[in-house]
C-alpha positions in Angstrom: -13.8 -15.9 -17.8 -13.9 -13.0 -15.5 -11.3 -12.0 -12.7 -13.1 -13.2 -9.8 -13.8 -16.7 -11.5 -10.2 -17.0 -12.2 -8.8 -16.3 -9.0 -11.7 -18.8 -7.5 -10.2 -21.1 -9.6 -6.8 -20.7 -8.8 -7.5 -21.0 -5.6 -9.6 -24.7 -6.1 -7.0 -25.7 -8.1 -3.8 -24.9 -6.4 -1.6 -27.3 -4.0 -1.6 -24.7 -1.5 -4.8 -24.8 0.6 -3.8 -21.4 2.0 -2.9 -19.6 -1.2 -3.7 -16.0 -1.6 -4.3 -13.5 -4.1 -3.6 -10.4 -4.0 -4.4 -7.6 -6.9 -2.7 -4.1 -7.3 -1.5 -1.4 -10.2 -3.9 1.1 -12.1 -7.0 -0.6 -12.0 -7.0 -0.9 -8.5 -6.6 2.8 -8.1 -9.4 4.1 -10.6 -11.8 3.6 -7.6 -12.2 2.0 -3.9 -12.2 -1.4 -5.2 -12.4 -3.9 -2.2 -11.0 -7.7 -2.3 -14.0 -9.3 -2.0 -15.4 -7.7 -6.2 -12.4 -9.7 -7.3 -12.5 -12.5 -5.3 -9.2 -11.6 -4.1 -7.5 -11.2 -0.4 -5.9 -8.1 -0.6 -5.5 -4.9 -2.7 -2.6 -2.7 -2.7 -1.4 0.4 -5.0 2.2 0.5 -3.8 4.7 -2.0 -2.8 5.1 -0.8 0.9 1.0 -2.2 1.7 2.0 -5.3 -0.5 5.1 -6.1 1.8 2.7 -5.1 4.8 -0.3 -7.6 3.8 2.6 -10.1 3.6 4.0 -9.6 7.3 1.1 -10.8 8.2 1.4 -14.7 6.7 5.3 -14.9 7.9 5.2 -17.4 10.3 7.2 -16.1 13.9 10.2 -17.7 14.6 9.0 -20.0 18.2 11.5 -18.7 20.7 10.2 -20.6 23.6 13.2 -22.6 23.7 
């Protein structure tokens, strides 16, 4: 089983409709991998873009109360 067919299954399999997956370290930097080879969301090769892929799925706080 390949990467990209186990991250597709992950995903089918997982109680979270909205999981992501998100790949980083050495192989990631060898080239200009994209997301989409693995089957993954995002790529990252240091924590700061992982924690700045994540602000994005934090859900806002409603303050129209």
């Amino acid at each position: 089983m390949g990467l990209k067919s186990l991250i597709q299954a992950l995903k089918q399999n997982s109680g979270n409709p909205q999981v992501k997956a998100h790949l980083g370290g050495p192989m990631c930097m060898l080239s200009d991998t994209v997301p989409d080879l693995f089957g993954a969301d995002a790529i990252s090769n240091n924590p700061l873009e992982l924690l700045s892929f994540l602000k994005g799925f934090v859900a806002k706080p409603d303050r129209s109360h």
